[in-house]
VEXLUM-912991 format. One record per residue (C-alpha): residue in one letter; x, y, z. Coordinates in steps of 0.05 Angstrom, whole numbers, padded with zeros to 5 digits, always signed. Example, Ala and Ser with C-alpha at 12.3 -4.5 7.8 and 13.67 -1.06 7.14 Angstrom:
<rs>
A+00246-00090+00156S+00273-00021+00143
</rs>
This chain:
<rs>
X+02505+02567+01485X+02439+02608+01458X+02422+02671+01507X+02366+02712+01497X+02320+02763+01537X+02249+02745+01559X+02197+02798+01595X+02227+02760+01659X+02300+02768+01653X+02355+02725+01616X+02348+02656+01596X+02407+02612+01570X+02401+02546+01536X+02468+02503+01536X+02478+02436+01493X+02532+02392+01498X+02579+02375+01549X+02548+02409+01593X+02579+02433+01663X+02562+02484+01708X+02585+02497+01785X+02558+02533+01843X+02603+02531+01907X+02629+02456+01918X+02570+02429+01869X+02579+02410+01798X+02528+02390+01755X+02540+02361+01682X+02488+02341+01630X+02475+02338+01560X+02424+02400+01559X+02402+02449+01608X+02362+02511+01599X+02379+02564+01650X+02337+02624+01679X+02384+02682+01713X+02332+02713+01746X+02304+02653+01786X+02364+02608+01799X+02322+02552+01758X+02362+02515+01706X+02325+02450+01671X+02369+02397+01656X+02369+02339+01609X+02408+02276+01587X+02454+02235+01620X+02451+02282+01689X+02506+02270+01741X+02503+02326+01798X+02561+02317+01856X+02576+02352+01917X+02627+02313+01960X+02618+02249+01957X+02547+02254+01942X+02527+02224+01869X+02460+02239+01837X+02438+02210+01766X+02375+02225+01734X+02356+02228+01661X+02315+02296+01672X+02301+02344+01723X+02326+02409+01751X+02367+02450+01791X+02350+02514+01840X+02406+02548+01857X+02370+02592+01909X+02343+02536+01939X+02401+02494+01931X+02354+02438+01917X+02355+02378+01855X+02294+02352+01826X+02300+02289+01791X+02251+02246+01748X+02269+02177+01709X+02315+02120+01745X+02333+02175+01793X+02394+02149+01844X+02443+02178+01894X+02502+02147+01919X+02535+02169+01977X+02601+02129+02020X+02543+02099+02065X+02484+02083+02017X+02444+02086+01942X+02383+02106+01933X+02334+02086+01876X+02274+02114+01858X+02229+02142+01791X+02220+02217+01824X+02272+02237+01879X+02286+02311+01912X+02352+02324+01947X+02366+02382+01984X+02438+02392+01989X+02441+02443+02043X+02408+02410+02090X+02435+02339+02063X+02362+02304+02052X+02343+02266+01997X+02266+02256+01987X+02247+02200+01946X+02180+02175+01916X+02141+02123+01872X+02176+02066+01893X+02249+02069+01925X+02303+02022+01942X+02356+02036+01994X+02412+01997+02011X+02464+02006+02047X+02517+01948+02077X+02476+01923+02129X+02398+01933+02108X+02355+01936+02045X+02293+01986+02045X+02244+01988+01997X+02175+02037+02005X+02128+02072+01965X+02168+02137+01991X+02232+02147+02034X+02266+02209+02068X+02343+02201+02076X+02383+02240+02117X+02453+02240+02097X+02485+02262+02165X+02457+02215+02216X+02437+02159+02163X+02365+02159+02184X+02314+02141+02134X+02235+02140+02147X+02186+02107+02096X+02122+02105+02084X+02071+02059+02045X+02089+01981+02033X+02152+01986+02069X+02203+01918+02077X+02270+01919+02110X+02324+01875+02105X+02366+01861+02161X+02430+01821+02126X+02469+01802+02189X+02407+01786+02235X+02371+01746+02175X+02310+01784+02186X+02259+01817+02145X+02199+01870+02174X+02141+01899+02130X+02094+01952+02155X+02051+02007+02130X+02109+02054+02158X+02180+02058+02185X+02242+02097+02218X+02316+02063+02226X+02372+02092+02257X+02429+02054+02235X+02484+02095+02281X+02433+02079+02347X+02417+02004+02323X+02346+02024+02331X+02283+02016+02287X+02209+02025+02295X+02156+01995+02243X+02080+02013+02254X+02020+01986+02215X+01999+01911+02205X+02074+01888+02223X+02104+01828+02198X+02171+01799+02219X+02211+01742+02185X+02275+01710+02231X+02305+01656+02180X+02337+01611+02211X+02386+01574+02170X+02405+01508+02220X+02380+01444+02212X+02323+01468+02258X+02281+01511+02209X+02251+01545+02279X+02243+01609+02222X+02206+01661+02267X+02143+01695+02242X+02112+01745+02276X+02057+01792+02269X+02030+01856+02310X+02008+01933+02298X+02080+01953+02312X+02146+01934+02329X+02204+01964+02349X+02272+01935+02342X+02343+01947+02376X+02415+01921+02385X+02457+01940+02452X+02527+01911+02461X+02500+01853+02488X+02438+01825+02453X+02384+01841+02398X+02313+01849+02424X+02244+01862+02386X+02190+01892+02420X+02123+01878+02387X+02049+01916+02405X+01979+01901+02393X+01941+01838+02364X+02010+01794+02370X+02017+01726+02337X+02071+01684+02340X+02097+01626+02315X+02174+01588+02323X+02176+01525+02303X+02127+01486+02351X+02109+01549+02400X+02061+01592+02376X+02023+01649+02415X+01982+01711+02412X+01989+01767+02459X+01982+01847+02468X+02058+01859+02476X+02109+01805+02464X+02186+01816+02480X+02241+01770+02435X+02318+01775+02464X+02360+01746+02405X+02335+01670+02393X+02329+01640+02457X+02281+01688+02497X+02210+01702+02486X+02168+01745+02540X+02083+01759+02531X+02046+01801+02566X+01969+01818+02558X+01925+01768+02551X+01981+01722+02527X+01967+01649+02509X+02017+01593+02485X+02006+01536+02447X+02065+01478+02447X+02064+01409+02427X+01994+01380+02458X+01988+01439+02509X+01950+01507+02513X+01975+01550+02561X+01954+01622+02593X+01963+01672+02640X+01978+01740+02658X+02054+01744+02638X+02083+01672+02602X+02158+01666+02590X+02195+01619+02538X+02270+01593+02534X+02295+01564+02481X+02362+01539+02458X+02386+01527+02394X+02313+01550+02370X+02288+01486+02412X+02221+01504+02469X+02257+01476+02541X+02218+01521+02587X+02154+01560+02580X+02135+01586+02652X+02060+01629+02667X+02044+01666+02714X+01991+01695+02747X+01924+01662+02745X+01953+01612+02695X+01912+01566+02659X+01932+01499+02619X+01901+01441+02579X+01931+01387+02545X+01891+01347+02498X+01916+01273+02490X+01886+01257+02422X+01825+01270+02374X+01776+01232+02417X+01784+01272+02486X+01713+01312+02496X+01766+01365+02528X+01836+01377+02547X+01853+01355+02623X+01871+01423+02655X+01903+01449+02715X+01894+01521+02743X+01946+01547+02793X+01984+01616+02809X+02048+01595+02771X+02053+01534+02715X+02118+01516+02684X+02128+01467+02630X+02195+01432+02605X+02206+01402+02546X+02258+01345+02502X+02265+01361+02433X+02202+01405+02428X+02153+01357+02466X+02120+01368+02534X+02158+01324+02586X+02136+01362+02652X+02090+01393+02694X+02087+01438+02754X+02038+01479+02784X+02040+01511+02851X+01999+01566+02893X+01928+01563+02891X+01925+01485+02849X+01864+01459+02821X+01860+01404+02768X+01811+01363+02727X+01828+01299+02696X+01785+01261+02640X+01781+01194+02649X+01777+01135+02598X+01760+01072+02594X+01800+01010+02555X+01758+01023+02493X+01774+01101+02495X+01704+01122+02521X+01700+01169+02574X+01701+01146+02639X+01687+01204+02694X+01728+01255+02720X+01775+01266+02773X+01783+01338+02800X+01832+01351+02859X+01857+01413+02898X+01927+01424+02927X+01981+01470+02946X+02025+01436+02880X+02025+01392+02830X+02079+01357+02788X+02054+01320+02729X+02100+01270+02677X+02083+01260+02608X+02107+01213+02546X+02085+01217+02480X+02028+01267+02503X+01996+01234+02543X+01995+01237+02631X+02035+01180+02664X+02035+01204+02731X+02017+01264+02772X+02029+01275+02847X+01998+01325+02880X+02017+01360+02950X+01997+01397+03007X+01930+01402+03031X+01895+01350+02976X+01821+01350+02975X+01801+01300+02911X+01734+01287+02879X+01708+01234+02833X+01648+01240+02792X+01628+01172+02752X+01610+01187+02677X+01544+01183+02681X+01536+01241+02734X+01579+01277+02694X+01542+01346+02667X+01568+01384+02609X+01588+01437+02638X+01633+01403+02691X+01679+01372+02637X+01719+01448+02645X+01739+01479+02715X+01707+01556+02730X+01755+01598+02694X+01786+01557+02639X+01779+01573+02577X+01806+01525+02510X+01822+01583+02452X+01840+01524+02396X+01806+01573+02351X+01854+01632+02362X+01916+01581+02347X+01960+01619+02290X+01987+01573+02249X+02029+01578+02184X+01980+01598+02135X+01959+01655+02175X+02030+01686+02163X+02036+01657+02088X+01962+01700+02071X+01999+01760+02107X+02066+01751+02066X+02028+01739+01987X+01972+01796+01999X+01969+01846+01957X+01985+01898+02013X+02051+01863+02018X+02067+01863+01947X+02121+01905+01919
</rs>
């Protein structure tokens, strides 16, 4: 130990085995240089500072003793009972119990994996909010989220994600219905019951053979899907819309997919169909066997437009018929049968009286364009926004 007097006040410059104390704190080191007057001490080599069970390692930095707050720079980590923190620069204020950490961090802790361009840790509660690239890792649900920024409260089961969100459900059956899901924000939560994602603005959706887009979308574990805001769902040959569309699914297989409120749906039968054959009615549900479309029902309010084709394929007219309900059977994509009921008024128009505009009913509206499909979520993953 060197002391010595400056026009400030006393400076001491330790080397070697290094250990000083303040209250329950200890802090060892290879080197430190120490100003009395300011509570500053610069520390070097090898730097372990503990309070509790609190570790922090650093290969330079400093300590304020006034402030009771440790600066750390270089492969800076703190380990605690609950988590470890990695990080180039890193601040933790012992007091209050927050670490600060920037430059690229990891956290994990037993259940997650957070990494950010920056992360606030808050010892007591376990919260942590990051900001900039931001991916969690959900272990137990198989789930990863990235976003521009993020809060999780591990004690609540809660955790909010804002900025060009993207979700990742693996799913790890012989299904491989992995969910991938994009939106402006998310927020995610775990009751005693069930797990449930909310997701907000500029949804897209895909599981397996159900994909959507949306304004809000709700997800209850793996077998419940609800859309709200100009939702629209796309399953096996079938596009289907409305004001609020809900989706069950068991074992990550579609079985029901119900709309409702001025619902819309087309189903295109193969490549040569000049459009889909649609129905319009208050409420549509479809069922489905092993992810294809089996069923039809409409009810309230029913109006319907079949394509016809001849032998050779060609069209062949139109049929369009309005009813209190419809029930309509399908194989292999295509219509076998369809019964209507309750106050049936029909109309056939031969092909060649057939105008353009007639091939779609007043208020339909095919969106094959808008369809997300996996590539869309593959350019989202390998961007460079997304890249650690």
């Amino acid at each position: 130990m060197v002391g010595y007097e400056t026009s400030l006040g006393t400076v001491r410059e330790l080397n070697g085995n290094v250990l000083m104390r303040q209250g329950t704190t200890e802090i060892r080191c290879d080197r430190a240089r120490q100003e009395l007057w300011s509570g500053r001490a610069e520390l070097e080599g090898n730097i372990l500072i503990t309070q509790g069970a609190v570790r922090m390692r650093m290969q330079r930095g400093e300590y304020r003793s006034t402030e009771r707050r440790a600066w750390g720079q270089g492969n800076v980590v703190i380990e605690d009972s609950s988590a470890t923190l990695r990080a180039p620069l890193g601040i933790y204020e012992l007091d209050r119990q927050r670490a600060i950490f920037y430059r690229g961090v990891e956290l994990r802790d037993s259940a997650t994996a957070v990494t950010a361009d920056s992360v606030v840790y808050l010892r007591r509660t376990g919260e942590r909010t990051a900001w900039g690239n931001v991916r969690i890792v959900f272990s137990r649900e198989r789930t990863s989220v990235e976003g521009d920024s993020a809060y999780q409260n591990p004690l609540e089961n809660v955790a909010w994600v804002s900025g060009r969100c993207f979700l990742i459900e693996w799913d790890t059956t012989a299904n491989g219905d992995t969910l991938y899901l994009l939106a402006e924000s998310l927020f995610m939560a775990r009751d005693t019951t069930a797990q449930y994602v909310r997701a907000r603005g500029n949804v897209r959706l895909l599981r397996g053979p159900l994909a959507a887009v949306a304004d809000t979308a709700w997800l209850w574990e793996r077998d419940s899907i609800q859309l709200e805001g100009n939702p629209t769902v796309w399953a096996d040959s079938a596009q289907l819309s409305g004001n609020v569309i809900t989706a069950q699914l068991r074992q990550g297989r579609v079985r029901r997919v119900v709309a409702r409120g001025s619902a819309a749906l087309g189903v295109v039968e193969d490549s040569l169909s000049l459009a889909p054959h649609q129905l319009l009615a208050e409420v549509i549900t479809l069922r489905f066997d092993g992810d294809s479309l089996r069923a039809v029902s409409g009810s309230r309010n029913v109006h319907t437009l079949y394509l016809l084709r001849a032998e050779d394929g060609a069209p062949d007219g139109l049929t369009r018929v309005a009813s209190d309900s419809v029930a309509i059977v399908l194989a292999a994509g295509r219509i076998e049968r369809s019964s209507w009921y309750g106050s049936v008024q029909s109309e056939y128009v031969p092909e060649h009286r057939v105008q353009p505009e007639e091939r779609y009913l007043q208020g339909f509206r095919w969106r094959a364009e808008t369809k997300p499909n996996r590539a869309v979520f593959l350019e989202r993953r390998i961007s460079p926004s997304s890249r650690r």
